[in-house]
N, C-alpha and C positions, 0 to 999 in steps of 0.2 A: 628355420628360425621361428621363435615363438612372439607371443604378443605376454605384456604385462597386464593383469588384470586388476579391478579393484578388490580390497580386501577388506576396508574399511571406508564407513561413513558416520560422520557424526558431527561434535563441536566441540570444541574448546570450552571449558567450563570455567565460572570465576572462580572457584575454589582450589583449580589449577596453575594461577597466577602466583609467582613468586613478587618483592617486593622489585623488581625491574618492572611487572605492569604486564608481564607477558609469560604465555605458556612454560614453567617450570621444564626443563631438561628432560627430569624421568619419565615424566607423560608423553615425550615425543617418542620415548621406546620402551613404552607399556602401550602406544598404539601400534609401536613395530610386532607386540608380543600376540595383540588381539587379530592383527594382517597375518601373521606367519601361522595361528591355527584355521586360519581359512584358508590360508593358500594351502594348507598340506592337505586339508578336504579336499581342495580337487587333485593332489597327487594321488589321490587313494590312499591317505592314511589320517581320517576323521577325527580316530580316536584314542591321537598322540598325544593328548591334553590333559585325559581321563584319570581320576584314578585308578582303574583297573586296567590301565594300558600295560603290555607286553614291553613294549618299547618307545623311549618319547625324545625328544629333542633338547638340546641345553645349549646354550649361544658362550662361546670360545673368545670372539673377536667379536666387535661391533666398532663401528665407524660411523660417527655424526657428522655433517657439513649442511650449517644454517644457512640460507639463501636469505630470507626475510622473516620478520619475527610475530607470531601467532598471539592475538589478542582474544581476553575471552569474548564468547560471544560469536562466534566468527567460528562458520561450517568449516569442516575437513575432510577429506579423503584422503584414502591412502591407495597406491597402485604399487602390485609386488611382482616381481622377475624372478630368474631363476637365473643364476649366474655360472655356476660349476655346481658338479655332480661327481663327487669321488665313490671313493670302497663303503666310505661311514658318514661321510660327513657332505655337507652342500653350502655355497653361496649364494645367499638372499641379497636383492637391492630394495627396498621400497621407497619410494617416493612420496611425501607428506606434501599433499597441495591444501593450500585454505583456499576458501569461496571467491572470485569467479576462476580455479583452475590457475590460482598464482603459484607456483615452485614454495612450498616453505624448510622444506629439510629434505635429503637424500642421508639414509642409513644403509649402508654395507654390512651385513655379519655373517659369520661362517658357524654354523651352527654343527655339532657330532649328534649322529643318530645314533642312542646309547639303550642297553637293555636298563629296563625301570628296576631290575632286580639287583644287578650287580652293577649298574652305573660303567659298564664297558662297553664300547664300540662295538655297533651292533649289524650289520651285512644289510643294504636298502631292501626289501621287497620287491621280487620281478615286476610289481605291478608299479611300483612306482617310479623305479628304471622307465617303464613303460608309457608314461605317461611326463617324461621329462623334457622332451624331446619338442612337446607342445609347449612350454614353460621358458625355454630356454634364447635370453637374449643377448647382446653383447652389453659389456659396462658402458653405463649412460654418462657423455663425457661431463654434466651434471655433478654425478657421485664422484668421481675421481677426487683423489685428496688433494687439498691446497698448500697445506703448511704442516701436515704432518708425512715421516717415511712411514708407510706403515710395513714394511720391509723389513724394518730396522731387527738387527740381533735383538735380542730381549737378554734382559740380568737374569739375577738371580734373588729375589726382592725377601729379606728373613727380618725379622726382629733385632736379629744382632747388627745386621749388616745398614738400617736404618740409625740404629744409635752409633755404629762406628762411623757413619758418614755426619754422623751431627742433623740428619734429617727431623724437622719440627713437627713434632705430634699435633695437629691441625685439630682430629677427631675422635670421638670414642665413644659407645654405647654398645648396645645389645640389638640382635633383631628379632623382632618379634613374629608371631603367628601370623598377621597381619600380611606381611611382606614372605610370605612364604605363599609357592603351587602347590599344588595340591597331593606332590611325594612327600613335600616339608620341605622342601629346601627354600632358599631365599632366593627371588626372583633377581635376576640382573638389574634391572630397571631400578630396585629396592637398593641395591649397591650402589646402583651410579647414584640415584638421588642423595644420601649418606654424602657422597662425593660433595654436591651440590651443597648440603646442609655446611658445611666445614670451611670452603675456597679458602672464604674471606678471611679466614684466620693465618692464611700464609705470609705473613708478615710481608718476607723477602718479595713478595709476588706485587704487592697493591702498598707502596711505601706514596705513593702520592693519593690515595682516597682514605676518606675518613667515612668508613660505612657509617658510622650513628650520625653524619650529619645533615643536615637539612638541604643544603646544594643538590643542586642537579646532576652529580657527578659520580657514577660507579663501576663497575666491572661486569665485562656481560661477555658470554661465550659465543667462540664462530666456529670451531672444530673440537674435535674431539674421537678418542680411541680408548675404549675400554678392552681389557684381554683379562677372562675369568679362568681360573687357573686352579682352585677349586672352589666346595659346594658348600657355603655355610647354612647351618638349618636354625630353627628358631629357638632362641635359647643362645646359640653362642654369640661371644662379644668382639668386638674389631675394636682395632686403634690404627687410627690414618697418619700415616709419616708422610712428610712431602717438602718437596724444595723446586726452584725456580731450576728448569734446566734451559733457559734462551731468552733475551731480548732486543728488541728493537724497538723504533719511532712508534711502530703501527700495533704491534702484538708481545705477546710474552704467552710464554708455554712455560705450563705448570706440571709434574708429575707426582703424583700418588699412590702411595702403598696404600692399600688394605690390607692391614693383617689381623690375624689370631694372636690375642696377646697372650694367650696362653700356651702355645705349641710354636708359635712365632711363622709358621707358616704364612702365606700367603693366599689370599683370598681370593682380590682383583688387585688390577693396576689399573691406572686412567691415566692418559695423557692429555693436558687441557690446554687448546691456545685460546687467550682472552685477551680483551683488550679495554681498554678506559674508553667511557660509553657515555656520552651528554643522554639524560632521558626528559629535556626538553625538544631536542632535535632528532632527538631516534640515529644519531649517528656514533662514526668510531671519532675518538678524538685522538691524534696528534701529539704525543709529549715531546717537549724538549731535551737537549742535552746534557742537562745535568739533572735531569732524572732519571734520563737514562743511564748516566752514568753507575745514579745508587741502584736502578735496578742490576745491573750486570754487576757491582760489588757483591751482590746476595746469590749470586749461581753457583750450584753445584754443580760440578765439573763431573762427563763422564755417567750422568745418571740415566740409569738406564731405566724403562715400564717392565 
């Protein structure tokens, strides 16, 4: 058995801060993205990043689970494991601690080792077979999921199949240069943030908070599972369909298309559990019974990520 190293060090920046007052989502895995080319450095494969790589890495699956919420200002590290080693592809865990060594996130992803040329599944390198074996820990009981299956069958998520279900366009833009690696394509982290940009427009999802209002009362995420299904590059445009697929007292789980509005394809999916958030007391709040009741009138039944 192996040991988990560090992968990253640094902080929390204020320009990082969404209007909750705390480290924006996409940042907590754009520092998973800056961990996972260090750790493949010491696999023996430095320069999976590059652009003149043979062969580089693209994340499939990722799985968030917040522990405590990262303010700016406030150091971080990150320490990354090696979870499984397939034919093409590998499971990452990193562990996001802020300053002194508190737990602030555990992210899961399964990442496919692809040729840079044809974007196909690409055979590991003996050397880094070779060097796995040192890497390699058991899932930290930590990372395991809370409220989401991530087991679960998966749809079939299309442009048509979002307006035949009556799914609410949330989102829609273009991605730019910006949010692209350096093949062109658009980073995961750039998708889920998108995600991020949009929630609050799911009506069905937050029928008790009034974002523009001055109260202390909002929506804030505790889990989450994104699965990237294909590779948008800069230049093309998404439109975000989504509907409430669960609720309860404590939580509500949202689901998200990404798609191409012009091939109707599928992008990502997200699946998001949130919950109504005091940001004078930093905790989850509590709703009653006849809000719960309007949140479970708004569920779509049957939706799948």
């Amino acid at each position: 058995m192996g040991e988990m190293i560090e992968t990253y060090r640094g902080e929390a920046l204020a320009w990082e801060a969404d209007e909750l007052g705390h480290m924006n989502m996409r940042y907590y895995f754009e520092r998973a993205a800056q961990a996972r080319a260090a750790f493949f450095g010491q696999l023996h494969l430095p320069g999976a990043f590059k652009a003149r790589a043979l062969s580089t890495l693209t994340a499939t699956r990722q799985h968030i689970k917040y522990h405590k919420e990262v303010r700016p200002g406030v150091g971080m590290a990150v320490r990354t494991g090696l979870l499984r080693l397939g034919e093409t592809d590998i499971e990452l865990v990193h562990e996001i601690t802020q300053s002194p060594q508190i737990l602030a996130a555990t992210i899961v992803e399964t990442l496919s080792h692809i040729s840079a040329r044809t974007n196909k599944p690409f055979a590991w390198p003996k050397r880094v077979r070779a060097r796995a074996d040192g890497f390699t820990i058991d899932m930290p009981q930590e990372a395991a999921p809370r409220n989401i299956d991530v087991g679960e069958a998966l749809g079939h998520p299309s442009l048509a199949g979002a307006k035949k279900r009556g799914l609410q366009a949330i989102g829609r833009g273009m991605f730019s240069p910006a949010e692209c690696d350096v093949f062109g394509y658009v980073t995961p982290h750039a998708i889920i943030g998108r995600v991020s940009d949009s929630a609050q427009h799911l009506k069905t999802a937050w029928p008790d908070l009034d974002f523009n209002s001055a109260d202390a009362m909002s929506g804030a995420l505790l889990e989450a599972q994104a699965i990237h299904r294909n590779r948008p590059m800069a230049g093309d445009c998404y439109v975000m369909h989504s509907g409430l697929r669960k609720a309860s007292t404590h939580v509500r789980e949202l689901c998200h298309w990404i798609l191409d509005p012009v091939s109707g394809k599928c992008w990502s999916t997200f699946i998001g559990v949130g919950c109504r958030f005091d940001l004078t007391t930093r905790r989850l709040v509590k709703i009653d019974d006849e809000t719960l009741a309007l949140l479970k009138s708004g569920i779509v039944k049957e939706l799948k990520p």
